[in-house]
VOBA-1610 file (N, C-alpha, C; in pm, whole numbers, padded with zeros to 5 digits, always signed):
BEGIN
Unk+00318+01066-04123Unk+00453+01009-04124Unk+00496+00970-03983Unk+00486+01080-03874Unk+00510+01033-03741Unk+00432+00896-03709Unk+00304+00942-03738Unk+00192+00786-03671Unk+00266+00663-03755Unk+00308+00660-03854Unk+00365+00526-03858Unk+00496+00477-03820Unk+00580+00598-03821Unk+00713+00557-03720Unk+00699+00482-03613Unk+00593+00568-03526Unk+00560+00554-03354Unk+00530+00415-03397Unk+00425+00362-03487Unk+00391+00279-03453Unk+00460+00148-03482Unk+00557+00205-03577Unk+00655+00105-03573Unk+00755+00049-03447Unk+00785+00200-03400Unk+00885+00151-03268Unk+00743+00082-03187Unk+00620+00091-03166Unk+00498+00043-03094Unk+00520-00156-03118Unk+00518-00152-03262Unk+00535-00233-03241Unk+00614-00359-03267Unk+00741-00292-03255Unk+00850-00402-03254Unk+00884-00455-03116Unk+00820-00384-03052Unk+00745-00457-02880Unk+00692-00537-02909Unk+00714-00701-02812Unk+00624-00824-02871Unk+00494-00778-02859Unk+00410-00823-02894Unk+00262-00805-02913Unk+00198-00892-02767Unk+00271-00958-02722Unk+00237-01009-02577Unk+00263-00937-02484Unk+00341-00853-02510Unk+00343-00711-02386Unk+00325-00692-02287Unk+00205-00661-02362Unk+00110-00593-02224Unk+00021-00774-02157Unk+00035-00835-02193Unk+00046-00958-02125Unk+00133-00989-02015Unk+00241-00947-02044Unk+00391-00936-01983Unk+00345-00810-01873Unk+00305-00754-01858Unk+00280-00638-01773Unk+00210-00702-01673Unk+00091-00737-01772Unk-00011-00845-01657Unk+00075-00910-01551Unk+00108-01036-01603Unk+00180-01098-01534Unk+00238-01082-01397Unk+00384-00975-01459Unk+00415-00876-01320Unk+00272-00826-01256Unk+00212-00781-01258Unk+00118-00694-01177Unk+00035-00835-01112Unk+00010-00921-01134Unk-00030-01050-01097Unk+00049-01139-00982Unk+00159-01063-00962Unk+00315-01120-00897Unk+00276-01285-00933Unk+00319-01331-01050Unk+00386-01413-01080Unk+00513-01507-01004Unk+00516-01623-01025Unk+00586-01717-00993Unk+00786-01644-00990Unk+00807-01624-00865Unk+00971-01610-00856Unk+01052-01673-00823Unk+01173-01648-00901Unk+01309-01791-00904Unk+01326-01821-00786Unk+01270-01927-00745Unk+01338-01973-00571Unk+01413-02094-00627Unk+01486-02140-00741Unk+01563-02262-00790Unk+01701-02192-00706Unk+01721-02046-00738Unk+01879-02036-00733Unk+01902-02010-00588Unk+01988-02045-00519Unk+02007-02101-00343Unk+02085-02005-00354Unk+02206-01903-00446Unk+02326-01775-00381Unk+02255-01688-00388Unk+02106-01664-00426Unk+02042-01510-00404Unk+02143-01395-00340Unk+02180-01301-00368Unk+02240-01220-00336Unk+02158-01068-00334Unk+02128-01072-00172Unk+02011-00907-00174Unk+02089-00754-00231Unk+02236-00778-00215Unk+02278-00650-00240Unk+02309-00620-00406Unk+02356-00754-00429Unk+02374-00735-00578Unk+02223-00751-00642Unk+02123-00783-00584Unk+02017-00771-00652Unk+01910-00638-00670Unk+01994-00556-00560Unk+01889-00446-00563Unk+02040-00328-00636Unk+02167-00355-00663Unk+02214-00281-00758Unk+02183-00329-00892Unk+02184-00417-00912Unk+02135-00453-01044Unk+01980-00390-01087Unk+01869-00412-00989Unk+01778-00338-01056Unk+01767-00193-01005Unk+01856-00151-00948Unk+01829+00064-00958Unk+01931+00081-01132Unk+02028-00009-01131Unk+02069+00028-01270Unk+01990+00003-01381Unk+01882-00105-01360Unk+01826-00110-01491Unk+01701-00026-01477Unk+01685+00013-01378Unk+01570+00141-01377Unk+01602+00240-01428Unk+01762+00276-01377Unk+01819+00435-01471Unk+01834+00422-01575Unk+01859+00278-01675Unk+01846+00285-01770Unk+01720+00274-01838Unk+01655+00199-01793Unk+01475+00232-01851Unk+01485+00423-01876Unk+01515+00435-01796Unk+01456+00591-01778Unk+01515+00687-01892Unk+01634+00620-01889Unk+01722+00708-01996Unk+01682+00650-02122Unk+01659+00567-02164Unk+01588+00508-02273Unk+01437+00591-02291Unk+01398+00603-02204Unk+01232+00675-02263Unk+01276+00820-02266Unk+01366+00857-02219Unk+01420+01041-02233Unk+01437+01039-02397Unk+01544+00946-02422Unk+01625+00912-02541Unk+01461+00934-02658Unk+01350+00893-02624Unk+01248+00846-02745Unk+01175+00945-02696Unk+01128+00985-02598Unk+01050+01119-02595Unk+01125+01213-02691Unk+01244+01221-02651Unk+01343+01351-02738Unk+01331+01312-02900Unk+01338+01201-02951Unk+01399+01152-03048Unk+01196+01239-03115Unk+01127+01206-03090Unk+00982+01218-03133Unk+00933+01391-03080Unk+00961+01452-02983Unk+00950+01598-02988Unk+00943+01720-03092Unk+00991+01716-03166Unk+01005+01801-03269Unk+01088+01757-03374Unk+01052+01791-03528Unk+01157+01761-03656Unk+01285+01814-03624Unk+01389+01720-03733Unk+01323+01613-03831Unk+01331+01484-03717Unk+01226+01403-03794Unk+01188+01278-03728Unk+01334+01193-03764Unk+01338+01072-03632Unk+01430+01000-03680Unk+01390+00915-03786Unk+01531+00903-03848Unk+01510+00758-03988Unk+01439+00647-03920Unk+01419+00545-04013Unk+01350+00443-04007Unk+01420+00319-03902Unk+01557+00301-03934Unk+01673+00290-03868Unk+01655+00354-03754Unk+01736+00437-03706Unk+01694+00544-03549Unk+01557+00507-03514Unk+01478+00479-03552Unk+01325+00428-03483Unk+01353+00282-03455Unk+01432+00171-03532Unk+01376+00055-03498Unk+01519+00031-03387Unk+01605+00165-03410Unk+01693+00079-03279Unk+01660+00176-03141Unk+01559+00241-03179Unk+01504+00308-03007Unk+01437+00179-02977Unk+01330+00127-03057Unk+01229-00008-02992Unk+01285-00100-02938Unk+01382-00108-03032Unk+01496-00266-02952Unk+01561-00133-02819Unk+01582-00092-02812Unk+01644-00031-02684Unk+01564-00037-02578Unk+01466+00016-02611Unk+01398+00015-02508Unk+01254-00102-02494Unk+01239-00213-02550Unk+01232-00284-02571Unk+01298-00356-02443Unk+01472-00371-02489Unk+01540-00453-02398Unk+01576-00401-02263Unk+01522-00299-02242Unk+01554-00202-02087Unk+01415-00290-02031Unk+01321-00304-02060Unk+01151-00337-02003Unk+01156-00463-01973Unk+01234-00555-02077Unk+01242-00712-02025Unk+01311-00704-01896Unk+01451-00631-01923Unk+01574-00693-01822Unk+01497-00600-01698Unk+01430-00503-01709Unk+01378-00473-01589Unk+01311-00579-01502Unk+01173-00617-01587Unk+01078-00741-01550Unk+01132-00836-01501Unk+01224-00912-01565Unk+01282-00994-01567Unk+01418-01026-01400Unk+01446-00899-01424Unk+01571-00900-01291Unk+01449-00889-01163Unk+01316-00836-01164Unk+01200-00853-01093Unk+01182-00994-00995Unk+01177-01063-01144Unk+01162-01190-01090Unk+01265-01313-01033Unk+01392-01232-01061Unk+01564-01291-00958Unk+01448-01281-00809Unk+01415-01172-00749Unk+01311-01205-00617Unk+01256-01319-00600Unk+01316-01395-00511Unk+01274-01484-00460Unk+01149-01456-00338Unk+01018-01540-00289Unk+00951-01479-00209Unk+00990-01528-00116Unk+01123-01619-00087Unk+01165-01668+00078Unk+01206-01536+00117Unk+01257-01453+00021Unk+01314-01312+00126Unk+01230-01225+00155Unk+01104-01259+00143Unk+00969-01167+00176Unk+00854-01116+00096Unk+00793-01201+00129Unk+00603-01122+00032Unk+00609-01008+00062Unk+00616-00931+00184Unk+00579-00771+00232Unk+00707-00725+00164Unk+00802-00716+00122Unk+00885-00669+00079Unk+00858-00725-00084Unk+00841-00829-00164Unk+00808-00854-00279Unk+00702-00746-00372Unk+00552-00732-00236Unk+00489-00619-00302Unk+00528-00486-00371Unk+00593-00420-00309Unk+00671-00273-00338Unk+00741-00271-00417Unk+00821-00416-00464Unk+00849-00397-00584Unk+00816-00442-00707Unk+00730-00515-00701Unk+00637-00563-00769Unk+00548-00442-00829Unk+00495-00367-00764Unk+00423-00246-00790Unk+00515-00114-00845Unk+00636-00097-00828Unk+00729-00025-00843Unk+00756-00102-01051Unk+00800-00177-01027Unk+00839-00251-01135Unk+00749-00208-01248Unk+00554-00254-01212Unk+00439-00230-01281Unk+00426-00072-01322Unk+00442-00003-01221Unk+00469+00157-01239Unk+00563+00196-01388Unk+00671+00136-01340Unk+00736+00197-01491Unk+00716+00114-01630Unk+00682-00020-01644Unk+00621-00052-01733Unk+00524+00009-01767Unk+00434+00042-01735Unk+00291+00123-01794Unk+00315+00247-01779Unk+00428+00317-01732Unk+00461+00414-01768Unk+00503+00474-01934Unk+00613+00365-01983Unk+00688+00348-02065Unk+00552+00338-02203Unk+00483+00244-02162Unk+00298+00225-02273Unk+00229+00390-02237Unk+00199+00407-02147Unk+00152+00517-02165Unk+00282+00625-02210Unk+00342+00612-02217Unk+00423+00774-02358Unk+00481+00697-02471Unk+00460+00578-02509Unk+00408+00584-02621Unk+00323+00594-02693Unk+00171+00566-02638Unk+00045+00601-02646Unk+00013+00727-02675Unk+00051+00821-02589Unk+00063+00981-02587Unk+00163+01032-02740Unk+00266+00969-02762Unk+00353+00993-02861Unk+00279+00978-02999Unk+00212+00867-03012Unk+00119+00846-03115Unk+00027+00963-03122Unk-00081+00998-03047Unk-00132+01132-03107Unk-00089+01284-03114Unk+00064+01268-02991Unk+00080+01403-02987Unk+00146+01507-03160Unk+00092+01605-03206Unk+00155+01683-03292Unk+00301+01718-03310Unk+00384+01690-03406Unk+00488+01681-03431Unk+00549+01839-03448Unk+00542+01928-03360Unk+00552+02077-03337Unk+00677+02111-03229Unk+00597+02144-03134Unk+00667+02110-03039Unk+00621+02005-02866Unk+00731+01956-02787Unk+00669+01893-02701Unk+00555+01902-02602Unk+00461+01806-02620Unk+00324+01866-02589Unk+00351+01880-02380Unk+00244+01909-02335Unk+00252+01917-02180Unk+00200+01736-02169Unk+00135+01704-02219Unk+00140+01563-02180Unk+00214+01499-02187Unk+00314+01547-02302Unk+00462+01432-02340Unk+00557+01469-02196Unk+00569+01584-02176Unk+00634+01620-02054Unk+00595+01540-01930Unk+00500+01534-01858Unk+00409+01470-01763Unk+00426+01354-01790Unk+00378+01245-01891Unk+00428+01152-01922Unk+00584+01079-01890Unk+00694+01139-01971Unk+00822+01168-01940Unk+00850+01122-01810Unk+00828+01257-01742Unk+00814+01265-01578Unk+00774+01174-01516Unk+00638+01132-01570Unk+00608+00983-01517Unk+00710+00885-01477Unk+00739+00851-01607Unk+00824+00702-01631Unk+00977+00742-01520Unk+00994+00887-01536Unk+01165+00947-01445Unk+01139+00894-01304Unk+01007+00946-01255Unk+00984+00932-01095Unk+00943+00799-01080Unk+00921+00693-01182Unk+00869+00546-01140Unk+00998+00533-01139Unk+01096+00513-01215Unk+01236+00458-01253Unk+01323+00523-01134Unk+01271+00639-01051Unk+01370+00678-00901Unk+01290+00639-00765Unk+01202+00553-00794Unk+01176+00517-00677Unk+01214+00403-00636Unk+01264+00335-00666Unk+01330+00225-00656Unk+01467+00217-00576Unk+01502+00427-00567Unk+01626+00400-00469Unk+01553+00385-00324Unk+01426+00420-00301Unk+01341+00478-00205Unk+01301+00339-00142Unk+01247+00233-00195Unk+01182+00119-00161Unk+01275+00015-00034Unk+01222-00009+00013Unk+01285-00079+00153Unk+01358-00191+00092Unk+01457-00187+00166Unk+01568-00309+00118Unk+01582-00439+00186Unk+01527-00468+00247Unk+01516-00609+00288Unk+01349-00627+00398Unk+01328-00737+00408Unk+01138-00784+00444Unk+01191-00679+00577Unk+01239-00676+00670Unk+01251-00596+00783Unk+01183-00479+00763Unk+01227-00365+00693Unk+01260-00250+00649Unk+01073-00238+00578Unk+01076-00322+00476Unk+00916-00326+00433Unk+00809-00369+00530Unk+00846-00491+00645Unk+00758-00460+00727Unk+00693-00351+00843Unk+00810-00284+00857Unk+00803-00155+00949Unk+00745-00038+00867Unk+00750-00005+00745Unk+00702+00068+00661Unk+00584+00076+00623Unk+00488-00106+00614Unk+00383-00128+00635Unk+00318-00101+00737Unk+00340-00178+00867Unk+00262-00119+00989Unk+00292+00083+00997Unk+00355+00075+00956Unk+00353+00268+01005Unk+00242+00292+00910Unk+00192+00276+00851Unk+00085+00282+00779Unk-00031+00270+00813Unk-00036+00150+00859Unk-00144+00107+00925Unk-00156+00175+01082Unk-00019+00256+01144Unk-00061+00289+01251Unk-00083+00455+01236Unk-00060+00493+01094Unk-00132+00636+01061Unk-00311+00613+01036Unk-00296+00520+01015Unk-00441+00510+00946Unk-00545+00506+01098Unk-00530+00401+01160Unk-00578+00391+01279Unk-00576+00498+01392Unk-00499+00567+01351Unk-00449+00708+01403Unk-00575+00822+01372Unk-00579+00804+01233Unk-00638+00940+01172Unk-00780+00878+01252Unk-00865+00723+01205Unk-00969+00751+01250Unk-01020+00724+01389Unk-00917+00725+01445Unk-00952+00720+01607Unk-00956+00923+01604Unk-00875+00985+01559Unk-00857+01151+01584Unk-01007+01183+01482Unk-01087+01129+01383Unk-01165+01204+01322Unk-01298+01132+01415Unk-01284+01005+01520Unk-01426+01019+01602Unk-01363+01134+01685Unk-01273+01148+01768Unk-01233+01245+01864Unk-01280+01397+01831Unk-01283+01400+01690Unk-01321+01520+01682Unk-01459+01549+01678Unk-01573+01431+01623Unk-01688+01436+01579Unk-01749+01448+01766Unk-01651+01402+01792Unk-01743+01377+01951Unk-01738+01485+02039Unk-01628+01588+01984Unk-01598+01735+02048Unk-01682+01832+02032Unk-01739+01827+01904Unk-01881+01851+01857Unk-01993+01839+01910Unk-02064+02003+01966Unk-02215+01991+02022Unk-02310+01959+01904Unk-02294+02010+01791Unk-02364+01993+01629Unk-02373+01853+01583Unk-02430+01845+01508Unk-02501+01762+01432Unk-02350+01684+01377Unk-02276+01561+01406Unk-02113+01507+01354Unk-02136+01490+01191Unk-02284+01498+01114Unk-02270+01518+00954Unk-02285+01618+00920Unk-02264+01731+01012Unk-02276+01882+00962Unk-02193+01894+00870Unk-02035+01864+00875Unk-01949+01896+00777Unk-01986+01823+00673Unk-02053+01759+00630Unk-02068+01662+00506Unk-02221+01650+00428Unk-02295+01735+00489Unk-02429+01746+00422Unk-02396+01918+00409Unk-02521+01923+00295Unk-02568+02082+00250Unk-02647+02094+00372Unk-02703+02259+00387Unk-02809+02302+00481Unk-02931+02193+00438Unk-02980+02185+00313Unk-03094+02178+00249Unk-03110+02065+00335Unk-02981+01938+00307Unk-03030+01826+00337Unk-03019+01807+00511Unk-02928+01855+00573Unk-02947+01893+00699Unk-03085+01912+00756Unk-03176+01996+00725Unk-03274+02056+00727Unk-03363+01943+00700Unk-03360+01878+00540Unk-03464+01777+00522Unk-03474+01651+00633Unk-03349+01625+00691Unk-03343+01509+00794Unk-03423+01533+00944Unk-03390+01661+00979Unk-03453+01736+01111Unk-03347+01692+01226Unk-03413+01652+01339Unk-03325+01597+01479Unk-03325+01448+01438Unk-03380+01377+01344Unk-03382+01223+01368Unk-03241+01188+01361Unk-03209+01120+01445Unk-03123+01000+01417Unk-02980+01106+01414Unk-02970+01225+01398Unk-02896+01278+01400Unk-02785+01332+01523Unk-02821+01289+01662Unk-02734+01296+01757Unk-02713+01210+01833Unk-02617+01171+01916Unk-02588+01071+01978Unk-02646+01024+02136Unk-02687+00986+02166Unk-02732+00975+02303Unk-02688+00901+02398Unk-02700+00991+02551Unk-02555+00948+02613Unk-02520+00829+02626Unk-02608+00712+02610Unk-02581+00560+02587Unk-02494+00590+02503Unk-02531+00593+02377Unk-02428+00601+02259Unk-02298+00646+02276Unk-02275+00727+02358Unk-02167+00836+02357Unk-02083+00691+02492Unk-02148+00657+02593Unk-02088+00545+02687Unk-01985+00456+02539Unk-02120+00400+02498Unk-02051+00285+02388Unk-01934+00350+02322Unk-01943+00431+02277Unk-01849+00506+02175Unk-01704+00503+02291Unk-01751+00541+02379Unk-01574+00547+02460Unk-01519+00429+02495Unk-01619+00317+02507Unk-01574+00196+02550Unk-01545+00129+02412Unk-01557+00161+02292Unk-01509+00133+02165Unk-01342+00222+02106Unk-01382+00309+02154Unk-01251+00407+02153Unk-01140+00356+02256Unk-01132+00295+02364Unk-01037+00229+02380Unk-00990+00049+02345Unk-01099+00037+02280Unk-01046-00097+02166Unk-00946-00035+02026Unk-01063+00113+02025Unk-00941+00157+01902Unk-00784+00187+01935Unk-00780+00222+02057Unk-00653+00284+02121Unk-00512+00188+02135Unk-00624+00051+02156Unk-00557-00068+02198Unk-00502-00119+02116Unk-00571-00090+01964Unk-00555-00189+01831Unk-00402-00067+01777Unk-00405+00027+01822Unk-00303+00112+01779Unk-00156+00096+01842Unk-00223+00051+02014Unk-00078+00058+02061Unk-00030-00033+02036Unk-00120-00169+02010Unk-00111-00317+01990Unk+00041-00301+01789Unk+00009-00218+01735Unk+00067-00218+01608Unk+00200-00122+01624Unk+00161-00014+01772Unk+00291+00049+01794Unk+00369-00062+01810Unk+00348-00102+01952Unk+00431-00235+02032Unk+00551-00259+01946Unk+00423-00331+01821Unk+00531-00463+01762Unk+00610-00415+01659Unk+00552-00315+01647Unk+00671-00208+01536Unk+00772-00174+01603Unk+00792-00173+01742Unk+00896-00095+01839Unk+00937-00281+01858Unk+00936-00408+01872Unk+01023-00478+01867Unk+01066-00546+01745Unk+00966-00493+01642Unk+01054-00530+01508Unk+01174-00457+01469Unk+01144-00308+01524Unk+01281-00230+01485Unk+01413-00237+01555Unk+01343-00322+01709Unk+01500-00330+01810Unk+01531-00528+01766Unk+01429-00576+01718Unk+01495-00731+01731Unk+01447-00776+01607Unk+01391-00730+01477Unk+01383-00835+01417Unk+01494-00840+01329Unk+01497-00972+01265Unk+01591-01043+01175Unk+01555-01073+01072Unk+01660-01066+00929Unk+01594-01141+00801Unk+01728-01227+00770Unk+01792-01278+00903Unk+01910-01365+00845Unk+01847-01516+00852Unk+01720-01544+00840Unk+01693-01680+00776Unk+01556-01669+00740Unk+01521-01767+00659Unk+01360-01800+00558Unk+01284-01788+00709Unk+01303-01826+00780Unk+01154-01846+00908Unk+01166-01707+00974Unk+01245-01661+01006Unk+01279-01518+01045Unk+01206-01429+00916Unk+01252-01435+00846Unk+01146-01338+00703Unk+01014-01364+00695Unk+01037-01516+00730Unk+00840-01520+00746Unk+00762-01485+00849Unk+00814-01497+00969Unk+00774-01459+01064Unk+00732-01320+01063Unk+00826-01223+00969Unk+00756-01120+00995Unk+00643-01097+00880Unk+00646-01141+00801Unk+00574-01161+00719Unk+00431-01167+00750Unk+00442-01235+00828Unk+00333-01319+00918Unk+00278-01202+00999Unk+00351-01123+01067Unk+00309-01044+01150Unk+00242-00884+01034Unk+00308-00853+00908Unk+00204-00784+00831Unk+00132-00804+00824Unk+00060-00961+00774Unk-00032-01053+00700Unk-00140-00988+00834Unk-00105-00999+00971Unk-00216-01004+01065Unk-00298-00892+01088Unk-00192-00769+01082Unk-00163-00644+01106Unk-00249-00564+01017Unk-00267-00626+00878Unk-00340-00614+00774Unk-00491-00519+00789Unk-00561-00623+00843Unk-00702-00618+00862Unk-00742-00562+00997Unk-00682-00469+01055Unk-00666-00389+01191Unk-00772-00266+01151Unk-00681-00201+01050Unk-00729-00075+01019Unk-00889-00087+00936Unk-00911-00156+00879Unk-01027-00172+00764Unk-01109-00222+00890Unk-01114-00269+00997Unk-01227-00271+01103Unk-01215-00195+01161Unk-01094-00116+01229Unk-01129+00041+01310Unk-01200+00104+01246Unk-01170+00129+01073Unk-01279+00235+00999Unk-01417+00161+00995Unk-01437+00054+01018Unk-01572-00017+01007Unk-01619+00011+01132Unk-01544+00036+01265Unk-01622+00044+01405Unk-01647+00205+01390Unk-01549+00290+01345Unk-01572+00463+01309Unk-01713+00455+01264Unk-01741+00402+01158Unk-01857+00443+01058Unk-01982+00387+01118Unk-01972+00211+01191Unk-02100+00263+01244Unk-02136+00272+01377Unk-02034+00349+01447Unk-02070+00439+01536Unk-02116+00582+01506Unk-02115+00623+01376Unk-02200+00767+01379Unk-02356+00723+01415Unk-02410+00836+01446Unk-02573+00772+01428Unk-02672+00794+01334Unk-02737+00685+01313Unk-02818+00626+01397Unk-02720+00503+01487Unk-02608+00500+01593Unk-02558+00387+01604Unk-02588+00243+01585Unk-02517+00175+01475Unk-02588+00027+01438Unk-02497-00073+01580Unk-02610-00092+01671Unk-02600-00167+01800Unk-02514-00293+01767Unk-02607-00355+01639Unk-02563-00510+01607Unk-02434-00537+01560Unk-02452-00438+01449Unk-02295-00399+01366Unk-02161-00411+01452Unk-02185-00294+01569Unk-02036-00262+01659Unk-02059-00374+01740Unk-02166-00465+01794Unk-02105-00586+01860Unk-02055-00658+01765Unk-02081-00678+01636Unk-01988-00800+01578Unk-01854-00708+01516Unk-01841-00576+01504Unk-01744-00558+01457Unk-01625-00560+01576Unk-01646-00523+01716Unk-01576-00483+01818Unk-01548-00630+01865Unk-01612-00752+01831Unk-01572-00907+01860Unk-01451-00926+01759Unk-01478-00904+01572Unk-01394-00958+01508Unk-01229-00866+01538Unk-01249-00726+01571Unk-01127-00636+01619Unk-01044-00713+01711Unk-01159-00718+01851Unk-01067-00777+01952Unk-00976-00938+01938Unk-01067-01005+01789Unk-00968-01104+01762Unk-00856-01107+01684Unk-00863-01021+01628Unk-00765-00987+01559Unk-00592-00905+01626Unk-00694-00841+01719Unk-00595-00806+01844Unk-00525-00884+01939Unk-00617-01006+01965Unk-00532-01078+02058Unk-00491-01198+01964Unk-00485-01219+01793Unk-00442-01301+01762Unk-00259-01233+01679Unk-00296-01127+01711Unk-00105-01080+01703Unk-00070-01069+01858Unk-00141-01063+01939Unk-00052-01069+02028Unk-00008-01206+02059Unk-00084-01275+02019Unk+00001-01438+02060Unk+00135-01462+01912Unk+00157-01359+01854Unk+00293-01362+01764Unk+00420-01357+01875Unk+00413-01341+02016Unk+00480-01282+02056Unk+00589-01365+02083Unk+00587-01489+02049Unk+00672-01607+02036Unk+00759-01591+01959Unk+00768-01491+01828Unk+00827-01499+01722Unk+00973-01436+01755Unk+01093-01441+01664Unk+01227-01402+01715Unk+01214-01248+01773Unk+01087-01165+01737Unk+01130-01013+01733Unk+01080-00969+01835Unk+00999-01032+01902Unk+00945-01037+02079Unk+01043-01109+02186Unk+01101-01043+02244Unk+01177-01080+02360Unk+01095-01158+02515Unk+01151-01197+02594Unk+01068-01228+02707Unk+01032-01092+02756Unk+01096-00929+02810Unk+01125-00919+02863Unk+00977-00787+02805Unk+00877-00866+02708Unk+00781-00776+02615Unk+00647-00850+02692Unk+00653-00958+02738Unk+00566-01040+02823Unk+00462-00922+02873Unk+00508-00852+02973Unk+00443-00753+03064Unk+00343-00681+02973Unk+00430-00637+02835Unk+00320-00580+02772Unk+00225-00616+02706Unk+00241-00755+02674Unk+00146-00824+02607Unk+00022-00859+02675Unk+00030-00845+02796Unk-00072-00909+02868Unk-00143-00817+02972Unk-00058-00688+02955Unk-00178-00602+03016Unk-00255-00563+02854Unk-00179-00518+02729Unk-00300-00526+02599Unk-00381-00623+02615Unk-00362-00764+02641Unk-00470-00825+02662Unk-00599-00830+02720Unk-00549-00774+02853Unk-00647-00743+02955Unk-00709-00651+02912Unk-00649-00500+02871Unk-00728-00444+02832Unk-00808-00406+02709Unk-00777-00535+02601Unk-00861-00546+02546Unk-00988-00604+02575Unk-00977-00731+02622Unk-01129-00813+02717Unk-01174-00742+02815Unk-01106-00615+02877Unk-01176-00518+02955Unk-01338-00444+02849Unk-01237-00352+02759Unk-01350-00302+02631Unk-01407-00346+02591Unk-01392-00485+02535Unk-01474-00548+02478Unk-01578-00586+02584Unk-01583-00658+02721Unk-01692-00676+02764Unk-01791-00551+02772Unk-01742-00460+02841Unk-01778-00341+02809Unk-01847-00307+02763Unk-01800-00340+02602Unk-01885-00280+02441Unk-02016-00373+02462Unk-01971-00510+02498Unk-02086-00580+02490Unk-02176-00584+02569Unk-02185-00569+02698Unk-02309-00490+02768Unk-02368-00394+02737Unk-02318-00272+02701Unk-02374-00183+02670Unk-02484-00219+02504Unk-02368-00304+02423Unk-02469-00317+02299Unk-02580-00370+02278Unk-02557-00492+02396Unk-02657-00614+02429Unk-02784-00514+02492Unk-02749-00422+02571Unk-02842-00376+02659Unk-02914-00272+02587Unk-02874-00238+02495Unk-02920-00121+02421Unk-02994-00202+02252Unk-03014-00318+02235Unk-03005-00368+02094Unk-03138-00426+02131
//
């Protein structure tokens, strides 16, 4: 009797749905027709229709927990309820226009996707759970859809706010693996000791397994490309937070622009980390420590943009220097050793 209720409220949900989910998760095409965009009324409008999503799936978890089941009626007006909480969610999604920011569009885009497939997964769960009492998955579930539907007070409110949130990210990341060579290199032992068994320790012997003081040269003259690529993402995080602006489309893009670059920082520090363990790949860290350092000196020529002042000059150009310091550096040593 339950399995066909559920599956009734299941499916008085269009049957394109989860198409509709797609979509969002695809970030789809957003209204840039309407010119009064309004950021404040747009982000009260969707924390309200999140609390109501939320209270809508409380409302049908409860309604399905334990007898008696609701009527047939009470089932088909939970679906339309919540039903119409999932559109106007999606839907007020796409009021986002992307002139006010891609780096800020993502988070909620993904936020949005979160509680939709939240909402599918406990009904999914509702369908097999036993009509007794509420199972621990219906709970968890529940919970799910509560904490997707409150994060939305949490999410950065204008491209500014999401771009600074991004690079801090990227400057934890670059962080951790500049501190996990620091540590491997503090190390008289074998730096895959922590990550192999004895057995296989043992089966490898001394090959290839320690660094030699060439290696250990290269490694420091790579470690301050990593240092550089970090302060290089501090910097501009410290003049996005004192000067940037999202009071016009080129100002939002601009910083935009400066995530977009900022991006691919970290995914080559962990590429110069990894193959600097040894056996050190010579060839590898010269082309990886070339594509870094371009990437490094191609945000620093952002420095034109509104959120760089003149008065940031000084710093831009000793990072410079001392990036083409390391890098030549790296490249003697790799050249000479390859």
């Amino acid at each position: 009797m339950m399995d066909k209720i559920l599956r009734k409220v299941t499916s008085t949900i269009p049957a394109n749905f989860t198409f509709h989910i797609f979509v969002v998760r695809s970030d789809g095409e957003s209204n840039e027709s309407n010119g009064d965009f309004n950021l404040t009324n747009f982000w009260e409008t969707l924390t309200q229709a999140a609390k109501a999503t939320s209270q809508e799936a409380t409302k049908l978890s409860v309604a399905f927990s334990k007898p008696p089941l609701p009527s047939k009626l009470d089932s088909a007006r939970l679906a339309e309820s919540i039903q119409k909480r999932l559109l106007a969610l999606s839907t007020i999604y796409y009021w986002f226009p992307k002139s006010q920011g891609i780096t800020l569009r993502k988070p909620i885009r993904e936020a949005t996707v979160q509680v939709l497939d939240g909402v599918v997964q406990l009904l999914d769960i509702l369908l097999v759970s036993p009509l007794q009492s509420i199972s621990q998955e219906q709970l968890m579930s529940t919970g799910g859809v509560w904490a997707s539907c409150d994060q939305f007070d949490h999410l950065p409110k204008d491209n500014r706010a999401a771009v600074l949130d991004m690079v801090a990210s990227y400057i934890a990341m670059v962080k951790d693996a500049r501190e996990e060579m620091e540590q491997a290199l503090s190390e008289s032992q074998d730096p895959f000791s922590d990550v192999l068994d004895n057995d296989e320790i043992d089966a490898r012997g001394n090959q290839d397994t320690y660094w030699s003081q060439t290696d250990r040269q290269l490694i420091s003259k790579c470690m301050g490309l990593i240092k550089a690529a970090g302060a290089c993402l501090r910097k501009f995080s410290n003049a996005v937070h004192k000067n940037g602006k999202v009071d016009t489309p080129e100002n939002i893009a601009q910083l935009d622009d400066l995530a977009d670059s900022s991006r691919e920082i970290s995914p080559s520090v962990d590429d110069l980390v990894l193959s600097l363990y040894p056996p050190v790949d010579y060839t590898a860290v010269d082309q990886i420590v070339s594509h870094l350092n371009g990437q490094i000196i191609y945000i620093s020529t952002q420095m034109s943009c509104h959120f760089c002042l003149e008065a940031d000059m000084s710093w831009v150009r000793f990072l410079e220097g001392a990036v083409d310091h390391n890098l030549q550096e790296v490249k003697l040593l790799s050249h000479g050793s390859s």
